[in-house]
Z-matrix of the N, CA and C atoms (Angstrom, degrees):
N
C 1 1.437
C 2 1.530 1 107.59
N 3 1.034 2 123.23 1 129.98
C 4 1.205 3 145.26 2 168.08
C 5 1.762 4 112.97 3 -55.25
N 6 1.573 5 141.65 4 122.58
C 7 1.159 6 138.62 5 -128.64
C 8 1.672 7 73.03 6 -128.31
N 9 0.895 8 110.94 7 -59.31
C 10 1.666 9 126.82 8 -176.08
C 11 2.085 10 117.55 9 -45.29
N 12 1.585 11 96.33 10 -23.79
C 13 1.586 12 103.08 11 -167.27
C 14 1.705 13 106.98 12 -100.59
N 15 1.612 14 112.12 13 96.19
C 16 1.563 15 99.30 14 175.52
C 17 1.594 16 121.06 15 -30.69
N 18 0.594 17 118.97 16 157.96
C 19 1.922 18 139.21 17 160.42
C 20 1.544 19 109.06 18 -119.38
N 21 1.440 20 88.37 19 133.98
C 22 1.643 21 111.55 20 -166.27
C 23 1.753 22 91.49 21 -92.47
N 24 1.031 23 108.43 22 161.37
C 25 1.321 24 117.55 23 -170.68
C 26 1.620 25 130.20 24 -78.84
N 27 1.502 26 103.90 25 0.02
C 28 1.131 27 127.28 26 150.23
C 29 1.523 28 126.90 27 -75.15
N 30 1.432 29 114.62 28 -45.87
C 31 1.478 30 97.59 29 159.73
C 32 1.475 31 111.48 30 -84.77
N 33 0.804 32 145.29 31 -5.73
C 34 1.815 33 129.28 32 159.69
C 35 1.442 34 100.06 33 -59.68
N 36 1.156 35 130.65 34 -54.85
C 37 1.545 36 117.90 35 -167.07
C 38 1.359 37 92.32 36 -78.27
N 39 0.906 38 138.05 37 -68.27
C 40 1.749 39 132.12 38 175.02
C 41 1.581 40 109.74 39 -18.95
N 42 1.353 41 133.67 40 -46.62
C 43 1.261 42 134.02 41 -150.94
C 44 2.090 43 86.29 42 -116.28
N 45 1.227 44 108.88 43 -36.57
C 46 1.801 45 79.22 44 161.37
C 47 1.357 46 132.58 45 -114.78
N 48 1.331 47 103.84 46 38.23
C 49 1.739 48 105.74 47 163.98
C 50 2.049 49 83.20 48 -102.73
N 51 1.308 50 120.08 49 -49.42
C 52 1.312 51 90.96 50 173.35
C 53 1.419 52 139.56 51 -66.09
N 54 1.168 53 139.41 52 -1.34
C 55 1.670 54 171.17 53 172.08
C 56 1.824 55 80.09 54 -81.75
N 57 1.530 56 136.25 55 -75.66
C 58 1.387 57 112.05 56 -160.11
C 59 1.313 58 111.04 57 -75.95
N 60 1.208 59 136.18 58 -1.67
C 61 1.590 60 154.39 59 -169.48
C 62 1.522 61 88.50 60 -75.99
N 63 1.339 62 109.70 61 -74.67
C 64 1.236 63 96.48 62 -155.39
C 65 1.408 64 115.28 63 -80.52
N 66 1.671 65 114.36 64 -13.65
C 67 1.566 66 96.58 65 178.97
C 68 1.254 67 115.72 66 -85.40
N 69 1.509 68 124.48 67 -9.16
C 70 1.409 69 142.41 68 146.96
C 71 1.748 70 109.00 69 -28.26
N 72 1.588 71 110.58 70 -70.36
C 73 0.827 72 87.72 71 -179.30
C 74 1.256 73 134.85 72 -108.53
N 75 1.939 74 111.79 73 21.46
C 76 1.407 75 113.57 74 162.86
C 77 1.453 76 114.01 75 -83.32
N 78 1.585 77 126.52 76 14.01
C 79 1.283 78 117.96 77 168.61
C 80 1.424 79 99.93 78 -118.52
N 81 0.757 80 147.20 79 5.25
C 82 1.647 81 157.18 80 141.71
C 83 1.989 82 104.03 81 -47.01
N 84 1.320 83 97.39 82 -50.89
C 85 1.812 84 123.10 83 -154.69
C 86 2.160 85 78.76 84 -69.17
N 87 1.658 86 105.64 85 -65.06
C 88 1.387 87 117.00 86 -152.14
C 89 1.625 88 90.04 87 -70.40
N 90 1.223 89 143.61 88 -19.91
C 91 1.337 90 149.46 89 -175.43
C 92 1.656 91 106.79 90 -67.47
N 93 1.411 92 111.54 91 -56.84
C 94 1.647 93 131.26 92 -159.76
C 95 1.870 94 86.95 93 -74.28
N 96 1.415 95 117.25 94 -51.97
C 97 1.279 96 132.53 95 -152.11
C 98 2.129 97 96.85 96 -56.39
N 99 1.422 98 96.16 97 -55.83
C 100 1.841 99 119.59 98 168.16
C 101 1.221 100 86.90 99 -60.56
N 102 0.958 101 157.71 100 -95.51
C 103 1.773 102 136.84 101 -144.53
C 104 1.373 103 97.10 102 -60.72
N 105 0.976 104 132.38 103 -59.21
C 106 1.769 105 126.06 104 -178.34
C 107 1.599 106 101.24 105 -21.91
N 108 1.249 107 99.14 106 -76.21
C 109 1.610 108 110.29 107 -170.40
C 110 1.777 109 117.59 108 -56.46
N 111 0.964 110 91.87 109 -23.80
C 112 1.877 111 96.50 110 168.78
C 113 1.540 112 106.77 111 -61.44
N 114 1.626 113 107.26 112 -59.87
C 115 1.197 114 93.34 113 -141.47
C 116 1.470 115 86.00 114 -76.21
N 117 1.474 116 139.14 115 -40.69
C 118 1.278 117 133.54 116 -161.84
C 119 2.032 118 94.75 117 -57.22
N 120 1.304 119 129.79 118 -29.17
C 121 1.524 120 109.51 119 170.95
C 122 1.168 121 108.55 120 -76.87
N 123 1.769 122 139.23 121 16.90
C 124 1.163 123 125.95 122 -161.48
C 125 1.091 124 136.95 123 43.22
N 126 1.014 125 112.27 124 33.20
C 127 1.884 126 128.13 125 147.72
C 128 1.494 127 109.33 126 -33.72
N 129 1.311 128 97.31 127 148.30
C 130 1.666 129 105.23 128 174.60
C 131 1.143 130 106.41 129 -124.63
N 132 1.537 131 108.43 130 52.73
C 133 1.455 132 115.94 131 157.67
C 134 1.912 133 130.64 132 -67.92
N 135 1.035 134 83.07 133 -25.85
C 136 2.151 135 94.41 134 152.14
C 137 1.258 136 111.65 135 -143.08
N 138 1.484 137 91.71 136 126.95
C 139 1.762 138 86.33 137 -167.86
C 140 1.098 139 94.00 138 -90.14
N 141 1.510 140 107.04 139 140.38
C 142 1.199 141 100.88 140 159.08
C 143 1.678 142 146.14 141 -82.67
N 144 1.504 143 123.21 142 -146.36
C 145 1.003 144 127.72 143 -174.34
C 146 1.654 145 111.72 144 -92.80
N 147 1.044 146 112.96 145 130.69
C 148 1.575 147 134.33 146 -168.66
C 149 1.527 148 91.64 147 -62.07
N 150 1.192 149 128.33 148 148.95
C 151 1.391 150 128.69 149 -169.67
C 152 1.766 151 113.64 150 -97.43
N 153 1.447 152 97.77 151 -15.78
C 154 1.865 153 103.33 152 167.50
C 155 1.056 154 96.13 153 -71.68
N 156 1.714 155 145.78 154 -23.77
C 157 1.592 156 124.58 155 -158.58
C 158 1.449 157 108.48 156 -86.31
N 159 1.274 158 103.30 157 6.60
C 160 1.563 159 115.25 158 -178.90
C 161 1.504 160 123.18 159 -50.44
N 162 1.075 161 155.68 160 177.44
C 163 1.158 162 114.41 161 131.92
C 164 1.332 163 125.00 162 -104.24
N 165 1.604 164 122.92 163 -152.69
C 166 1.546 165 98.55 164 -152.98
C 167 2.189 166 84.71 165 -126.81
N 168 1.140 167 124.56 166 122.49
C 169 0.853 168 152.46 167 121.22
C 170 1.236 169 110.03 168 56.09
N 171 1.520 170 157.00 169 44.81
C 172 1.018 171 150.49 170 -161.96
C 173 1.612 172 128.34 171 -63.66
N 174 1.623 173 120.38 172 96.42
C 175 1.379 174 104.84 173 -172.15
C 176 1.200 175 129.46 174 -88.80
N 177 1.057 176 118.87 175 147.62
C 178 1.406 177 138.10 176 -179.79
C 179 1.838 178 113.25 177 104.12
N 180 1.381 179 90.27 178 24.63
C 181 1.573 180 108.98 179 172.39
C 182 1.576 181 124.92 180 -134.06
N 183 1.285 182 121.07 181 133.65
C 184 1.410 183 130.23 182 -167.47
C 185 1.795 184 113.43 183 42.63
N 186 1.221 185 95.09 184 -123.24
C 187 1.653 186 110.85 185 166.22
C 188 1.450 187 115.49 186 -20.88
N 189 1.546 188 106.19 187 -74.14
C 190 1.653 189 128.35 188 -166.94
C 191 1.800 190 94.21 189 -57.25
N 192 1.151 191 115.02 190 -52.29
C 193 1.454 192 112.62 191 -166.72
C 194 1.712 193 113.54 192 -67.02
N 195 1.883 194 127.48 193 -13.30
C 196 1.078 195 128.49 194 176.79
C 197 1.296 196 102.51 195 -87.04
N 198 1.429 197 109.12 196 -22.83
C 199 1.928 198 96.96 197 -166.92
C 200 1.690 199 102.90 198 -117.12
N 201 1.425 200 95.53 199 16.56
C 202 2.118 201 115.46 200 161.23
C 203 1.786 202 91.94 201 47.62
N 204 1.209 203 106.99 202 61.33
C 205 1.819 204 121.46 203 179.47
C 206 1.194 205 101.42 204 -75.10
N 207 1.365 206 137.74 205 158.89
C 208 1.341 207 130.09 206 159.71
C 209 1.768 208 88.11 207 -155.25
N 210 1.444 209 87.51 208 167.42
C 211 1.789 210 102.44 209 -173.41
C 212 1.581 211 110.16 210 -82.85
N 213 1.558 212 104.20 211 -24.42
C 214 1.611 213 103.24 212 172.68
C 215 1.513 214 113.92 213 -145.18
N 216 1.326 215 138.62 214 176.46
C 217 1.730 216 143.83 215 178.40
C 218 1.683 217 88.45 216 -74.87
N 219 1.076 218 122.71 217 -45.34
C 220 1.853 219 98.71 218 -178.38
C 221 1.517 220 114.85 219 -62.10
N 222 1.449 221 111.53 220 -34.66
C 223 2.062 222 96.08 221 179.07
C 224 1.065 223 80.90 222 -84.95
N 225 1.501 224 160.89 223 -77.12
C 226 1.551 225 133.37 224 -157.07
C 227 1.283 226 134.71 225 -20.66
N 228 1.762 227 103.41 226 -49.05
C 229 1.686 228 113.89 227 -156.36
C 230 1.667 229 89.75 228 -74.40
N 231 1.351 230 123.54 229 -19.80
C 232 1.650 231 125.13 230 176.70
C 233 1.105 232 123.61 231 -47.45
N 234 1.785 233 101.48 232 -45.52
C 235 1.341 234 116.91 233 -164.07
C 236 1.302 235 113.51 234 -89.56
N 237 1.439 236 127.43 235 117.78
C 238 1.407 237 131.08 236 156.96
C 239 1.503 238 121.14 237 -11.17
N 240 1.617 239 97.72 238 -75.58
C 241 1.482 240 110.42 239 174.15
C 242 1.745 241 136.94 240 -29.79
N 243 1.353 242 92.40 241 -29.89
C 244 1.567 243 104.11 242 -175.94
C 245 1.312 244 109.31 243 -68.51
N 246 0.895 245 127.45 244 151.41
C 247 2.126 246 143.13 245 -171.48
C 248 1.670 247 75.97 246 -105.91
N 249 0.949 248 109.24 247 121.91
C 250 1.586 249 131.18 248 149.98
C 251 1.411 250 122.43 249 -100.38
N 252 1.399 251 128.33 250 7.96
C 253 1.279 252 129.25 251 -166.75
C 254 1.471 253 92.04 252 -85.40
N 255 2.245 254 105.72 253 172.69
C 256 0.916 255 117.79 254 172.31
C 257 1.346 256 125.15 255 -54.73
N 258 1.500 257 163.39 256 66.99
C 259 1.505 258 135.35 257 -158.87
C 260 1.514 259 132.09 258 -99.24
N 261 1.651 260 114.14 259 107.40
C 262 1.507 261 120.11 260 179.64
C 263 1.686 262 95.03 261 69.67
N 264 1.456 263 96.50 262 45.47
C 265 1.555 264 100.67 263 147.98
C 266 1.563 265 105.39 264 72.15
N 267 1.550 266 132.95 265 13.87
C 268 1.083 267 127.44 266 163.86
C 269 1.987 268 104.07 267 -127.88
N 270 1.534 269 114.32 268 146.48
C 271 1.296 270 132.98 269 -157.87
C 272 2.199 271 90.17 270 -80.44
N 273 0.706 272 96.36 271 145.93
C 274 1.961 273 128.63 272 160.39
C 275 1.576 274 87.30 273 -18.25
N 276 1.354 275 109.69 274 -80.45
C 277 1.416 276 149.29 275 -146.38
C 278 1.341 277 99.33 276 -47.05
N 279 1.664 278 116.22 277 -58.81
C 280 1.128 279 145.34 278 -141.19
C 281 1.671 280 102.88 279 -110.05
N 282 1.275 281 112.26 280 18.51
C 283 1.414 282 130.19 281 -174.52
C 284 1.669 283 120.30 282 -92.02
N 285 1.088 284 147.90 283 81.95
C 286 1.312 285 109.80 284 -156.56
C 287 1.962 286 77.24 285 -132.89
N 288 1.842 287 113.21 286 -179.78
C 289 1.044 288 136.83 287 173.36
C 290 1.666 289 99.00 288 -54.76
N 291 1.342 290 114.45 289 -62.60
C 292 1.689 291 121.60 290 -158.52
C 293 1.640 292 98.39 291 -58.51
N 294 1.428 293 111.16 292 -14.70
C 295 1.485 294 90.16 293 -157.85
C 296 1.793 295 91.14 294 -116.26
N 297 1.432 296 111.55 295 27.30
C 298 1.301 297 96.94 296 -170.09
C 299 1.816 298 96.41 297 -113.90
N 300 1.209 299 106.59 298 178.09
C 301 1.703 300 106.67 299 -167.06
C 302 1.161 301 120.05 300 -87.65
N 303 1.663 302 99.97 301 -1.99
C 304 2.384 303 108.07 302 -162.02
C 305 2.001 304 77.05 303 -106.79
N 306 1.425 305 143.17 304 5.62
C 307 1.053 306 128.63 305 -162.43
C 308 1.885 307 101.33 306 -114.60
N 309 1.389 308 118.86 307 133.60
C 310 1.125 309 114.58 308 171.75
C 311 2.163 310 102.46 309 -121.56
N 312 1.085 311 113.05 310 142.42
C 313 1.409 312 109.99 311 173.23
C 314 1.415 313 114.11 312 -52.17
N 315 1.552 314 125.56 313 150.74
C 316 1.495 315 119.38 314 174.56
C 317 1.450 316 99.09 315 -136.94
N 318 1.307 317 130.57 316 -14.57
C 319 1.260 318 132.20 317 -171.72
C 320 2.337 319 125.07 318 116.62
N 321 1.266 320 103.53 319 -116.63
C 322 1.456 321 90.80 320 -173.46
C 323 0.993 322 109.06 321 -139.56
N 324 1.759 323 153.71 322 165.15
C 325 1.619 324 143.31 323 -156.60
C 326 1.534 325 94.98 324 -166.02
N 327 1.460 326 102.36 325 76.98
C 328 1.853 327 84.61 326 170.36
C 329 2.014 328 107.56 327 79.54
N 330 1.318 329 91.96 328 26.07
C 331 1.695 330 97.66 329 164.66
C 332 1.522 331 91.17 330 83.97
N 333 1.294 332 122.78 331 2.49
C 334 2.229 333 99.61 332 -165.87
C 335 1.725 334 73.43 333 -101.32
N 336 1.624 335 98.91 334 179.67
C 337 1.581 336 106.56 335 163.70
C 338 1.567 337 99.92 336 -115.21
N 339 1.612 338 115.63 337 132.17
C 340 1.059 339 121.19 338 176.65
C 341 1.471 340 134.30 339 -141.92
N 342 0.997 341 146.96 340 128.92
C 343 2.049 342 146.74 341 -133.03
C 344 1.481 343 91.53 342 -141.09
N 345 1.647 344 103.75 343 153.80
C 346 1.582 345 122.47 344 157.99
C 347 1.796 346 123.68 345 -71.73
N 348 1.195 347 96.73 346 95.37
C 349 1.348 348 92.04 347 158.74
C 350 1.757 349 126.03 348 -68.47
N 351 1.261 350 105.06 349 159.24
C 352 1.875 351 93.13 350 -166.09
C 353 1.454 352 90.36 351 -98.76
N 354 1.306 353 129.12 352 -9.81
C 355 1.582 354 129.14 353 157.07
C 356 1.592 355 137.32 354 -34.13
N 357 2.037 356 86.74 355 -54.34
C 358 1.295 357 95.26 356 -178.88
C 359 1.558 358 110.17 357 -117.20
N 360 1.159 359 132.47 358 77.75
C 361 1.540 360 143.88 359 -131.97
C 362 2.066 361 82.99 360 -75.21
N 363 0.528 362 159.82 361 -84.46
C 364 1.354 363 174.11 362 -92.38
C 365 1.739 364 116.32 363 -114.72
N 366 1.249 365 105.65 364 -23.79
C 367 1.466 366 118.76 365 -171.44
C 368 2.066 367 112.94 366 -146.26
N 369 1.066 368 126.31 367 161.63
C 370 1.140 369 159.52 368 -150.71
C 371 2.044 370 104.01 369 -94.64
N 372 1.184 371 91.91 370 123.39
C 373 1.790 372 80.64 371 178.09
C 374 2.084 373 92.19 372 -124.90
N 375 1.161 374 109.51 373 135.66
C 376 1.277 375 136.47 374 146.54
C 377 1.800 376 116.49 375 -16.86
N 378 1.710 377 118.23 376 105.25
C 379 1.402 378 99.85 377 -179.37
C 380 0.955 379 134.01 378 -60.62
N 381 1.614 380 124.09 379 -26.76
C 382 1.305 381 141.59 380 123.49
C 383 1.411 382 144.23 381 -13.31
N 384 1.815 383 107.77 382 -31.79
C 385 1.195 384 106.93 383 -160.72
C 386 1.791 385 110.55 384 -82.47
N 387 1.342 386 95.59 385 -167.88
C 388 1.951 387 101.04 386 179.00
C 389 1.309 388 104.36 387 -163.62
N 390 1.471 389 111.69 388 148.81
C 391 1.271 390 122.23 389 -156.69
C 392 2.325 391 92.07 390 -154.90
N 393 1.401 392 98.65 391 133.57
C 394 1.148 393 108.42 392 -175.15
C 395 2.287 394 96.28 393 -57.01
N 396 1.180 395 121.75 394 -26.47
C 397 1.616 396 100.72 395 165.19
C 398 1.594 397 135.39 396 -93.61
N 399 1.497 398 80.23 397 63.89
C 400 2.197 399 93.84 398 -174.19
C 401 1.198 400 102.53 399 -61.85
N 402 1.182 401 133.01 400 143.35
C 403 1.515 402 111.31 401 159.89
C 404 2.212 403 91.34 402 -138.05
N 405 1.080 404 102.49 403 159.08
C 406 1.508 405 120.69 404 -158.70
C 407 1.818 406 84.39 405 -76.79
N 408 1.266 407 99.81 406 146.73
C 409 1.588 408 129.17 407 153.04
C 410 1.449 409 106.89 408 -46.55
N 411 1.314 410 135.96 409 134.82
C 412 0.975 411 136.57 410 -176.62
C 413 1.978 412 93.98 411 -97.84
């Protein structure tokens, strides 16, 4: 730019609505960029949602109905679908959600006890319950 050439007052406003444009939106850019990095250190800058407010697992629908889930071994033993076999050395019987490896504890829902399975990412499984993908406690 030429230091020597007046500017008419059309390019001054021309050249600083674009000057606030962009620092507008390079602090917008450096704003999003700082929350990025929060949440990836796990910041509890929105807390989230408590994992009982979940809800709890409805069987014989989508998900629950491919892996024949039920909330206890009495609606299971009903269902055809269920694998009742021995698996990796533990009995049918002796099968439950709490004791399986996709299950982490979450606490209680209406008096039952109930944990996140990493199966059903969105909803609540039964400590009790069973689902044809048990897999053993490591």
């Amino acid at each position: 730019m030429n230091l020597n050439k007046k500017m008419s007052k059309r390019e001054f406003l021309s050249q600083l609505v674009t000057v606030t444009g962009a620092s507008i939106v390079a602090v917008q850019m450096l704003k999003e960029s700082a929350y990025g990095q929060e949440k990836r250190r796990g910041s509890k800058t929105d807390a989230p949602a408590k994992d009982t407010d979940l809800p709890l697992v409805e069987p014989g629908k989508g998900t629950a109905a491919a892996l024949a889930y039920h909330h206890s071994h009495a609606d299971a033993d009903k269902d055809p679908k269920t694998d009742k076999k021995t698996d990796k050395g533990t009995a049918w019987d002796k099968r439950f959600c709490n004791n399986c490896s996709f299950y982490t504890v979450s606490g209680d829902k209406a008096g039952k006890k109930v944990g996140k399975c990493s199966l059903f990412q969105k909803a609540l499984v039964a400590d009790e319950g069973i689902c044809n993908s048990w897999a053993k406690k490591a």
